[in-house]
TORFI-896852 format. One line per 2 residues: number of its first residue (from 1); their letters; for each residue x, y, z of N, C-alpha, C. Coordinates in steps of 0.1 Angstrom, whole numbers. Atoms other than C-alpha are relative to their C-alpha. Example, Ala and Ser with C-alpha at 12.3 -4.5 7.8 and 13.67 -1.06 7.14 Angstrom:
// TORFI-896852
1 = AS = 9:-12:0:123:-45:78:9:12:0  -9:-11:0:137:-11:71:-8:11:8
This chain:
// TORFI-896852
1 = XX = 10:10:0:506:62:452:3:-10:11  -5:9:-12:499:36:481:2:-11:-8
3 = XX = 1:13:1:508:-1:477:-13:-4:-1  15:3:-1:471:-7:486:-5:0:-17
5 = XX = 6:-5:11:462:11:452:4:-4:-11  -5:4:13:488:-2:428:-2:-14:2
7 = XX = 6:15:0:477:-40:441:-13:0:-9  11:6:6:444:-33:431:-1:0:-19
9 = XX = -2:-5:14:457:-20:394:5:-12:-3  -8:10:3:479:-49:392:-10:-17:-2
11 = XX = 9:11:0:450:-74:401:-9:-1:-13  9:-2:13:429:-58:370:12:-4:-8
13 = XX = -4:2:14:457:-65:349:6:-13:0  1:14:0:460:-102:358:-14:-5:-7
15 = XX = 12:3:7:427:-105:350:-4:3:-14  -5:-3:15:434:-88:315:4:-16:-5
17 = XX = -5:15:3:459:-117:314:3:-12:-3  5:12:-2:438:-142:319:5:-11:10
19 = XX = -8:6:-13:456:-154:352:-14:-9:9  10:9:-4:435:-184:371:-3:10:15
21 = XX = 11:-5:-17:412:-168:406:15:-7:8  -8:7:-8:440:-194:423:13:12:3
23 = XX = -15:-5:7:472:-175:407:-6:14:5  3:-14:-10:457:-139:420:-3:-1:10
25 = XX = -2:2:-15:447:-150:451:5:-3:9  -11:6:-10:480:-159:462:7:12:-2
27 = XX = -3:-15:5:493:-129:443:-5:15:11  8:-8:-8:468:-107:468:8:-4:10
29 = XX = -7:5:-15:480:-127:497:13:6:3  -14:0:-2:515:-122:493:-2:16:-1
31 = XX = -2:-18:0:512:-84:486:-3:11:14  10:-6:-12:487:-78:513:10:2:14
33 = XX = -13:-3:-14:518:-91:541:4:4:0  -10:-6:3:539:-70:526:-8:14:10
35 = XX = 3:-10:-7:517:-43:536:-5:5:10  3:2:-12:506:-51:568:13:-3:6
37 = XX = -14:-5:-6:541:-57:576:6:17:1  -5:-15:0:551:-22:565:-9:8:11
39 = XX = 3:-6:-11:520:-13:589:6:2:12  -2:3:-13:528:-29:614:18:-3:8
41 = XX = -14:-2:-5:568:-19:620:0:18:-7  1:-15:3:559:21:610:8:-1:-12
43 = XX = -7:-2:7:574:18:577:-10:7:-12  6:-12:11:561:44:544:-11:-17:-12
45 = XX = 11:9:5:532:24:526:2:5:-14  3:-8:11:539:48:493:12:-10:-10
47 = XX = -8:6:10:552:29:462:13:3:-3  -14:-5:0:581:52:461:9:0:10
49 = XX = -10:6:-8:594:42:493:4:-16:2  -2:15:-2:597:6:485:15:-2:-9
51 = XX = -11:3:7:632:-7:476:4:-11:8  0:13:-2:651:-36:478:7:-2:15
53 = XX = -8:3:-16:669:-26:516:-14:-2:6  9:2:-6:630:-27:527:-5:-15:-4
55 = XX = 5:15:1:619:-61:509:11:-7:7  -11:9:-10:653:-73:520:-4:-4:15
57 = XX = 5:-3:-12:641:-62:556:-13:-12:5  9:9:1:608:-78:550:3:-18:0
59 = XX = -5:12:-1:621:-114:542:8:-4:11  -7:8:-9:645:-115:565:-9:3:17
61 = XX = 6:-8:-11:616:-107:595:-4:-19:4  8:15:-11:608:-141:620:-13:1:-6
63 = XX = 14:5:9:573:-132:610:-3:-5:-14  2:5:14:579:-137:571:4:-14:3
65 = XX = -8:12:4:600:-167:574:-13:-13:12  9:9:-8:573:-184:599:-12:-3:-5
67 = XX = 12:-1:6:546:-203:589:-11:1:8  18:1:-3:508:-203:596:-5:-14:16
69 = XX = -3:13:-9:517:-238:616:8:4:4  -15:4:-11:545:-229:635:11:-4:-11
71 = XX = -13:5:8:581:-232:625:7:4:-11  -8:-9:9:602:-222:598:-9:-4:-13
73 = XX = 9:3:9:583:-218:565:10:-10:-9  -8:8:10:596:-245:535:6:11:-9
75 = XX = -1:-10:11:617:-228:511:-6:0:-10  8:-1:12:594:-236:487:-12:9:0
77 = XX = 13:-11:-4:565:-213:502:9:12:-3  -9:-11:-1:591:-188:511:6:9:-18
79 = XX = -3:-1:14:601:-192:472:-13:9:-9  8:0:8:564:-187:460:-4:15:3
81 = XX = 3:-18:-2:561:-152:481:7:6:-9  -12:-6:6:594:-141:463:-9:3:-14
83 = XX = 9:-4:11:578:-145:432:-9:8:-1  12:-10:-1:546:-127:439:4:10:1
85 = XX = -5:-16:-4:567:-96:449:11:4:-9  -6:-6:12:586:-98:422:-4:2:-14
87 = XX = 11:-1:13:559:-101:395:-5:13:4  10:-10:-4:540:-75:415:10:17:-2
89 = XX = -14:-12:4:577:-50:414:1:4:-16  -1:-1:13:578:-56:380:-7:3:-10
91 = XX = 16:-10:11:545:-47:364:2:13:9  6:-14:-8:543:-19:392:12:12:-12
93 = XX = -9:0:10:582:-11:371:-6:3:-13  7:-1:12:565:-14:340:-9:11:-2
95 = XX = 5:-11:-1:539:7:344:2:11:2  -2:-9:0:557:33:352:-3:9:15
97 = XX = 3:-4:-16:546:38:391:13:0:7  -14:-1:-9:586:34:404:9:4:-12
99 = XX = -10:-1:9:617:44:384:7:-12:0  -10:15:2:634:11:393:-10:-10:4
101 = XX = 10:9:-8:622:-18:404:8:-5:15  -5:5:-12:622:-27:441:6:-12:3
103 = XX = -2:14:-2:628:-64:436:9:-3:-7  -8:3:6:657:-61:415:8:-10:8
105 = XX = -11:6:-11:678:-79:442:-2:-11:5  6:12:-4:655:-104:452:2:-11:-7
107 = XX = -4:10:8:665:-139:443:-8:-12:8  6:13:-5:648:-171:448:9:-11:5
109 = XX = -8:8:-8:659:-196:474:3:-13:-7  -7:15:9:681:-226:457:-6:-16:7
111 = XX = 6:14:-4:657:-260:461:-6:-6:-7  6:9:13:651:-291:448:-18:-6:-3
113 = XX = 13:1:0:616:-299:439:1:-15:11  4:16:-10:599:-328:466:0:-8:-12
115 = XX = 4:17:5:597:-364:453:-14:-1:0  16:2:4:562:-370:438:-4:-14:11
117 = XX = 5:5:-6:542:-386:465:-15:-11:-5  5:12:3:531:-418:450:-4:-5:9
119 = XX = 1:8:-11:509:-443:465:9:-16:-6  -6:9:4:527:-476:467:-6:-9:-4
121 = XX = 3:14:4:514:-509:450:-12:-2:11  9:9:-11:500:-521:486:-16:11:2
123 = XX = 8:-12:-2:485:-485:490:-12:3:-4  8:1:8:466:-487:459:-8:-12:1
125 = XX = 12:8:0:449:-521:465:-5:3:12  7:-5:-15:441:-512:504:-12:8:-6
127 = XX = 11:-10:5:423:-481:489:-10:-9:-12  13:4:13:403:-500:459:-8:-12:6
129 = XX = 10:10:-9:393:-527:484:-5:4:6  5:-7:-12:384:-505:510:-17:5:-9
131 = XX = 9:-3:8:362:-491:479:-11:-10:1  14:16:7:347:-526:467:-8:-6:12
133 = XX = 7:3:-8:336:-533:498:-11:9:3  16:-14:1:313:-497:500:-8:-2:-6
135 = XX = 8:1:10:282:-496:490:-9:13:5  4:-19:0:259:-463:482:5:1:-14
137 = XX = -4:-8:14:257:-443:450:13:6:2  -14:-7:-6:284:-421:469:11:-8:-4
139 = XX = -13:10:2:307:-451:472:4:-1:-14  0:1:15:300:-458:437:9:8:-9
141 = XX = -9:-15:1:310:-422:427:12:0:0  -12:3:-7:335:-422:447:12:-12:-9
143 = XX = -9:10:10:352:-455:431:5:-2:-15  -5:-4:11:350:-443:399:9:10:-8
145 = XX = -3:-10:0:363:-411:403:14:-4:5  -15:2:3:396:-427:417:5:-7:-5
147 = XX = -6:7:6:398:-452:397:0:5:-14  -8:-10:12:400:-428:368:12:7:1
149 = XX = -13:-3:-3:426:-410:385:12:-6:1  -12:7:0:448:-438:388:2:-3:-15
151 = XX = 0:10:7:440:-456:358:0:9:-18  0:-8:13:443:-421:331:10:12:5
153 = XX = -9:-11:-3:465:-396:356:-6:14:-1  7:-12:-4:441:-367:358:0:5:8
155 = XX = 0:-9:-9:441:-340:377:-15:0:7  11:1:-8:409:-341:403:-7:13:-6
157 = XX = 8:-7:5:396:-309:388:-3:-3:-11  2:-1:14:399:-315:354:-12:-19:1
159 = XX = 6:10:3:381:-353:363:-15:2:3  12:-2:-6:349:-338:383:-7:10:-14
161 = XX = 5:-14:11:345:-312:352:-3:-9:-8  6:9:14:340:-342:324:-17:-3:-1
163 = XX = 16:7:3:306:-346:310:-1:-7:-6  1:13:7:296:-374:294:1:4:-13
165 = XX = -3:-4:15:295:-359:260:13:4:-3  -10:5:5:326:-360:264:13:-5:-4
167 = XX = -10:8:1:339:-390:264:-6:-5:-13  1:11:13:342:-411:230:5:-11:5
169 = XX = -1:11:-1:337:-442:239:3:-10:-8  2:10:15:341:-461:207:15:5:-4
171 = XX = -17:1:1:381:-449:206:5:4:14  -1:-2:-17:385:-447:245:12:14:-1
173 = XX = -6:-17:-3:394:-408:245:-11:6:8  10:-12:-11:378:-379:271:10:11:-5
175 = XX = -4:-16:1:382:-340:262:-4:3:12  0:-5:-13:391:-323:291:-4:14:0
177 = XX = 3:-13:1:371:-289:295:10:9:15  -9:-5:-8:391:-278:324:15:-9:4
179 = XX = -14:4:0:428:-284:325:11:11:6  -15:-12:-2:463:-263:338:0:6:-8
181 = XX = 1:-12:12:466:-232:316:-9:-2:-13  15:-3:13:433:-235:297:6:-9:-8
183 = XX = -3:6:18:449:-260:272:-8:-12:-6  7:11:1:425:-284:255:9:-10:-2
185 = XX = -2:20:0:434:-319:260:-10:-13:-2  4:12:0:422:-351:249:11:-9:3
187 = XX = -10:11:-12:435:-379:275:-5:-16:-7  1:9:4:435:-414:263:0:-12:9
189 = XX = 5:13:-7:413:-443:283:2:-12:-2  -5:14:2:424:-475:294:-14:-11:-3
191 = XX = 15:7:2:396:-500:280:-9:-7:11  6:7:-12:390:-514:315:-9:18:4
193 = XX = 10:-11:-4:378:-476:323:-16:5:-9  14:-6:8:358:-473:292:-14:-10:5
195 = XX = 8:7:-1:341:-503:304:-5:2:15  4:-2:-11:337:-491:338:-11:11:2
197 = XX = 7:-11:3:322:-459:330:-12:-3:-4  10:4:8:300:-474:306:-12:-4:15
199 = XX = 3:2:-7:286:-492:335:-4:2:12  4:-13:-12:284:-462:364:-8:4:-9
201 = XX = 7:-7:5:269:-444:340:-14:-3:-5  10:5:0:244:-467:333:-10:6:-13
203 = XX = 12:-4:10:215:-452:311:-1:16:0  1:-9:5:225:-415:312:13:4:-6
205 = XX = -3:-1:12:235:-398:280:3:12:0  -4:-17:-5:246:-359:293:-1:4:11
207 = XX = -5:-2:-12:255:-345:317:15:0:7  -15:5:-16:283:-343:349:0:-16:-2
209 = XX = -5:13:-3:298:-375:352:-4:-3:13  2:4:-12:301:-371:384:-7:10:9
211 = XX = 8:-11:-10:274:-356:409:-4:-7:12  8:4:-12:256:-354:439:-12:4:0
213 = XX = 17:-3:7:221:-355:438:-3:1:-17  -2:-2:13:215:-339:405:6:11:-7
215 = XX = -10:-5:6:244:-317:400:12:-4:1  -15:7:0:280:-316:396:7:-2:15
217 = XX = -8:-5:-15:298:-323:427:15:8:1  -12:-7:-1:326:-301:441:11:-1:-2
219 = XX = -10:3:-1:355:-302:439:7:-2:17  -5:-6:-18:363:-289:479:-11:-16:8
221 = XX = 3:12:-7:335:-318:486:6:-13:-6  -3:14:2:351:-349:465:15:3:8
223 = XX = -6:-2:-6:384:-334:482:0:-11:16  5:6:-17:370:-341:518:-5:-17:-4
225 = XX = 6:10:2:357:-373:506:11:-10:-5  -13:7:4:390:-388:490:7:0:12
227 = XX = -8:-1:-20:409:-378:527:-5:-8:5  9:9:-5:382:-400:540:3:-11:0
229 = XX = -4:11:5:388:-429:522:15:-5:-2  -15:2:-5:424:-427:527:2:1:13
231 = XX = -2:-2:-13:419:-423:560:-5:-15:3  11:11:-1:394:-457:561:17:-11:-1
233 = XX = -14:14:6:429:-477:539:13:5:12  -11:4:-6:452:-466:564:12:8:-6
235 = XX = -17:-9:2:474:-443:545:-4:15:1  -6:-11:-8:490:-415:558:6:10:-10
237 = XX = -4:-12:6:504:-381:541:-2:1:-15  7:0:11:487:-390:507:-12:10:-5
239 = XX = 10:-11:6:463:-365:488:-6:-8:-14  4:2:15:444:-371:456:4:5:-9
241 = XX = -9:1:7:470:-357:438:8:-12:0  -10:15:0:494:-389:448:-8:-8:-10
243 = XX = 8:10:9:467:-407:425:7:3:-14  0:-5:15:475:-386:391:21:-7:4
245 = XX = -13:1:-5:513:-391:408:5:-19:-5  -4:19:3:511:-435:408:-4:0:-11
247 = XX = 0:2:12:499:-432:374:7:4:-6  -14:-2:7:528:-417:363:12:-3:0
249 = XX = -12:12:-4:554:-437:383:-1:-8:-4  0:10:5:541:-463:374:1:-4:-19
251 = XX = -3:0:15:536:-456:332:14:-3:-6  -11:-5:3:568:-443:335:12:-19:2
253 = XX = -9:11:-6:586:-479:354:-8:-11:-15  5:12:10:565:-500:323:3:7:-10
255 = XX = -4:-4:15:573:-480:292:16:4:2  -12:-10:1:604:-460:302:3:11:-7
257 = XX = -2:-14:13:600:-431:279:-7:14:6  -1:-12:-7:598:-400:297:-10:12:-8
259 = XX = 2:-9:9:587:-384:268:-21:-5:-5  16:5:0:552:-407:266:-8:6:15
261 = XX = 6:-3:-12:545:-396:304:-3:14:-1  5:-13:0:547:-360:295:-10:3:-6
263 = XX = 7:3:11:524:-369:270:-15:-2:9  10:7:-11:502:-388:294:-6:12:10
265 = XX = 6:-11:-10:502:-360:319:-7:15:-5  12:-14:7:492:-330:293:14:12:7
267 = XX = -10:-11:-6:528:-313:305:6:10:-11  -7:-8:12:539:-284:284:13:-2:1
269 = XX = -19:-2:2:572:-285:296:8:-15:6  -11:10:-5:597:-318:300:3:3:11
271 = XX = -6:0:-12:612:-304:329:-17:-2:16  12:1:-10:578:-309:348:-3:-13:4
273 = XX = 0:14:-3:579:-347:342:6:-6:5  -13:8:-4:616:-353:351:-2:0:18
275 = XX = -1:4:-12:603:-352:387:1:-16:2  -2:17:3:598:-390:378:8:-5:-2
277 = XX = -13:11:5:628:-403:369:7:3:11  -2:6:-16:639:-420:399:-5:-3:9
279 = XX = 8:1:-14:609:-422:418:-8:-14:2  5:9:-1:604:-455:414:7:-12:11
281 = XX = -7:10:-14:612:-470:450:1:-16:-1  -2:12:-2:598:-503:445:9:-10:-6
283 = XX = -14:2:5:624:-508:419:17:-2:7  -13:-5:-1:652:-490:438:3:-12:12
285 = XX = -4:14:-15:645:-518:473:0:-14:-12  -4:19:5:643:-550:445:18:-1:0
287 = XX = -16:-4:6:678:-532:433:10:0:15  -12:1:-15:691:-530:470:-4:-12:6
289 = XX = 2:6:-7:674:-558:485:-7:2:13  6:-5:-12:653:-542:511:-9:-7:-2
């Protein structure tokens, strides 16, 4: 059997799974080099010539270890291929297409997660001034859409997906129809948002929250459009994740309970939150004096 053919078996049984489009299509990616590498250095494309002196080979090639940009890839990328090719060894294993598995040997590179890239205090009012001064339904949009994300710690997909039906306004809660591993969540609104919302939303009663024209807007377009407006305030290496990020540094520096933030963020696992603890700079320069 080629590689080509056990990817695509492997792809249907993600989708069995229930694996997200994201989560296979990195899955695809990562398999695909593998075998455009093996093309492209004359090496056997057949499931049964794959073992761990050839993945070995593979990893350690200038072309794997380089990124797309130039330069050495992060171990954290380099970490995410590993995985892919060892999920992909392992069902192939499973199923019964190899006697061993090729990826027995493969180990993931030793690194610590980055520091959650918070915006800072100044950061956050730059950007919400920069807002209050816009005007346009867009802007409008726009302003409310990050000032949810700061002000509840949502994920930007899970905030464009809410429809008005539902939020409960009358105990400031929102069910989240899209979330990280399908899990229903109801997130708990600060009463300045209920009262904001109330407000954008004006006189309709269903629907997207948030659209353009008269549907939902994108995700890929509020994306481009948050870059924008962090580009307008002046800050630099920020994303609209850092938003769901300062709502969590910050809960975390006013409550201190680690265990309410996980709560806040909708984290199944503790160790997902403890990126937080310690990432509270403005603390750490009062404590040094900077």
């Amino acid at each position: 059997m080629q590689i080509q053919a056990a990817l695509a078996g492997f792809l249907v049984q993600l989708d069995a799974d229930g694996r997200s489009p994201h989560t296979k299509g990195q899955y695809q990616r990562h398999v695909t080099s593998l075998i455009t590498w093996l093309n492209d250095h004359g090496h056997p494309t057949t499931v049964a010539k794959l073992g761990p002196e050839l993945l070995a080979k593979f990893f350690s090639d200038d072309a794997t270890q380089t990124s797309c940009r130039g330069g050495r890839k992060k171990a954290s990328s380099a970490n995410a291929m590993r995985t892919s090719l060892r999920c992909f060894a392992c069902w192939m294993h499973d199923a019964g297409y190899v006697a061993a598995n090729p990826a027995r040997l493969l180990r993931r590179a030793r690194c610590a997660a980055p520091p959650p890239k918070a915006l800072h205090v100044d950061e956050q009012q730059r950007l919400l001034q920069v807002l209050a001064t816009a005007s346009g339904p867009a802007a409008l949009r726009d302003r409310m859409l990050i000032e949810l994300l700061l002000g509840a710690g949502l994920r930007i997909g899970s905030a464009i997906a809410i429809n008005i039906e539902d939020i409960d306004f009358d105990h400031a809660e929102v069910s989240l129809r899209t979330t990280k591993g399908d899990r229903p969540t109801n997130t708990v609104l600060p009463r300045h948002l209920v009262s904001s919302l109330r407000t954008f939303l004006g006189e309709r009663r269903e629907g997207p929250v948030f659209r353009v024209a008269d549907r939902r807007v994108s995700l890929r377009h509020m994306q481009r459009r948050l870059a924008t407006w962090f580009k307008v305030a002046n800050i630099v290496g920020k994303s609209a994740h850092s938003l769901r990020h300062s709502f969590a540094t910050g809960l975390l520096a006013k409550t201190g309970d680690i265990r309410l933030v996980q709560s806040a963020l909708g984290h199944a696992s503790i160790v997902s939150t403890t990126i937080y603890v310690g990432a509270d700079r403005d603390k750490l320069r009062q404590a040094v004096g900077a």
